[in-house]
C-alpha positions in Angstrom: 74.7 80.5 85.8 72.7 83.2 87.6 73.9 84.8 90.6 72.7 82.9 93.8 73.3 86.6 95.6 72.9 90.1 94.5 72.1 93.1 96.2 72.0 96.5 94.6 71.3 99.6 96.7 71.0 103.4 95.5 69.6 106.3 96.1 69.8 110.7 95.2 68.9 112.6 98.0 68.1 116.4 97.1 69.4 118.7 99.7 68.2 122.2 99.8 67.6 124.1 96.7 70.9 123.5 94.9 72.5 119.9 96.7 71.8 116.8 95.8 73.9 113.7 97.4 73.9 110.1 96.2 75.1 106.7 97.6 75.0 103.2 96.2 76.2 99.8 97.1 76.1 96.6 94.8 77.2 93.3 96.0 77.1 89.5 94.2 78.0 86.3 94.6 78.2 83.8 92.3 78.6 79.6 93.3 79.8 77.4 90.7 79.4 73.5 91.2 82.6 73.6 89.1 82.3 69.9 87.2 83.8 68.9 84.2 82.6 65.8 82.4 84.9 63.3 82.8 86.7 64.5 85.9 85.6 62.7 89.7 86.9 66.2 90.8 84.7 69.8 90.9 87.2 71.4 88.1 86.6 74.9 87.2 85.6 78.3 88.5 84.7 77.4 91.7 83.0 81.3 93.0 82.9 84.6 92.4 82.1 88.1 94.3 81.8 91.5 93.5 81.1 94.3 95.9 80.6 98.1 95.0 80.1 100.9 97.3 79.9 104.7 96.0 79.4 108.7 97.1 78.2 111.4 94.6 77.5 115.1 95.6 76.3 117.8 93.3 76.0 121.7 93.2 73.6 123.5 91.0 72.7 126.7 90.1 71.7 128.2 87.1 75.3 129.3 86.4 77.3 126.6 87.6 77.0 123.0 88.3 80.2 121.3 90.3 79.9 117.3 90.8 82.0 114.8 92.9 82.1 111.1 93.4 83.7 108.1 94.9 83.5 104.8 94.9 85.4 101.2 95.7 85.1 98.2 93.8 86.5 94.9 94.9 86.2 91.3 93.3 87.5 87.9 93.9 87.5 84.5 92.1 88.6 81.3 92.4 89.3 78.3 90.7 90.6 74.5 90.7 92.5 73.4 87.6 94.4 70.2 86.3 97.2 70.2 83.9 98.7 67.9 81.6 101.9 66.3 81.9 102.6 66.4 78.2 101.4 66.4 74.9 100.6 62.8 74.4 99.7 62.2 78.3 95.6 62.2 79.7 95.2 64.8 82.6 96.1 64.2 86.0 94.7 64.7 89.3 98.3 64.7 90.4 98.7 68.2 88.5 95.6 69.9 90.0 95.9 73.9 91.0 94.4 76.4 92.7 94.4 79.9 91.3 93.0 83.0 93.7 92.2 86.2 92.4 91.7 89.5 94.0 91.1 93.0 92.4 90.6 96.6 94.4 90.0 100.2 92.7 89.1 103.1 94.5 88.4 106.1 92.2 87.4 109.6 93.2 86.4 112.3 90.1 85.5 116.3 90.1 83.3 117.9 87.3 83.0 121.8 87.1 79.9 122.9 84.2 79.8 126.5 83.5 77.4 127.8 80.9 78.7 130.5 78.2 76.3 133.1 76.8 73.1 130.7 75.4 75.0 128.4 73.4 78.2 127.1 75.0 79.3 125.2 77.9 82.9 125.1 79.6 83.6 121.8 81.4 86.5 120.6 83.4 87.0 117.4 85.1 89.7 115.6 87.0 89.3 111.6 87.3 92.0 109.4 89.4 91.7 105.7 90.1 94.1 103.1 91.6 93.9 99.4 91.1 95.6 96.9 93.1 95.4 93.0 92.7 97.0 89.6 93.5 97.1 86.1 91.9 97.9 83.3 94.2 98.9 79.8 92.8 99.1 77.0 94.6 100.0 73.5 93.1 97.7 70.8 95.5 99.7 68.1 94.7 103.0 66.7 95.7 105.6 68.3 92.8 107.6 65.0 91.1 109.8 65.8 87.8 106.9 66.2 86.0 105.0 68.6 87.3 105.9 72.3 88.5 106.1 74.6 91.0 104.2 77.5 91.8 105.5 80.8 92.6 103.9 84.0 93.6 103.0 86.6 91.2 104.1 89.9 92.9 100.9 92.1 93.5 99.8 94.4 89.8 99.4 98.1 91.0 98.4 100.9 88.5 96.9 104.1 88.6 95.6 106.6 85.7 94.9 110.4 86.2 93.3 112.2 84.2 92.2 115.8 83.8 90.1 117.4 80.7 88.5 120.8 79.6 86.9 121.3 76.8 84.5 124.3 75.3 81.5 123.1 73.7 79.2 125.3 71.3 75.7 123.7 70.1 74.3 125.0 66.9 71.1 123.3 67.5 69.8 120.9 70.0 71.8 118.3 67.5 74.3 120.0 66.5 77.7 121.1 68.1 81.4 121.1 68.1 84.0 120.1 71.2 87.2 121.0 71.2 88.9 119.9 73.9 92.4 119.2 76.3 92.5 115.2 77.6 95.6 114.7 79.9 95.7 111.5 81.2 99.6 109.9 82.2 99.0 106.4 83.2 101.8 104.6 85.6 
């Protein structure tokens, strides 16, 4: 289904002879009516949102061009679910779940351009984001032998870093070669 809500904002600002800044924002919403055939209950994904917000700011010169951004981005789902109570048994509203979703990364990034002689470019960047996110399910009905339990999933956490530099020479307009240093731990 389309999205009933969506809202996308941005803009580049110059500033001066070598600035520019940026900003943008992006936010959605999606509704589901969340029937199944079959079901007298609205089973499925039941919404959705998504919301974006980001910074850039750039430097320029005819030597050098340095670049940095930031940005969230946070998105939630949820959804009603039935379960069977085995193999050979029909689904029952007795086993009926909710699931809740929620995801957050934040990211921030430098670039550093510096032209060598006519044909090469040195480039170095740094890139970090960290995600965060929870899963929350709750079993609606009243648990009886054969049904289970829910229990909370702890909260997923990463983060990745990485960093690069790399020398590129162009040939032609078409043509080059990159050699270049990617360190990137991830946790």
């Amino acid at each position: 289904l389309p999205p009933q809500q969506l809202r996308i904002i941005t803009t580049d600002l110059p500033v001066g002879e070598a600035w520019t800044l940026g900003a943008g924002a992006s936010w959605g919403k999606d509704d589901y009516p969340g029937a199944v055939s079959g079901f007298a209950y609205g089973w499925g994904l039941q919404d959705s949102s998504a919301t974006s917000v980001w910074g850039t700011a750039s430097w320029a010169t005819d030597a050098v061009t340095l670049s940095a951004w930031a940005g969230l981005d946070s998105s939630e789902w949820n959804s009603l679910q039935v379960t069977k109570t085995s193999l050979g048994a029909d689904y029952d509203p007795k086993n009926r779940w909710t699931r809740d979703a929620s995801d957050d990364v934040v990211w921030v990034g430098f670039e550093l351009l510096v032209p060598v002689g006519g044909k090469g470019t040195f480039r170095a960047d740094v890139n970090y984001q960290k995600f965060t996110g929870d899963w929350v399910t709750t079993n609606l009905a009243t648990p009886d032998v054969n049904s289970a339990v829910a229990y909370a999933f702890p909260e997923l956490s990463d983060s990745t870093l990485s960093a690069r530099a790399s020398f590129l020479w162009k040939f032609t307009d078409n043509v080059g070669v990159e050699m270049r240093y990617w360190y990137e731990p991830y946790r």
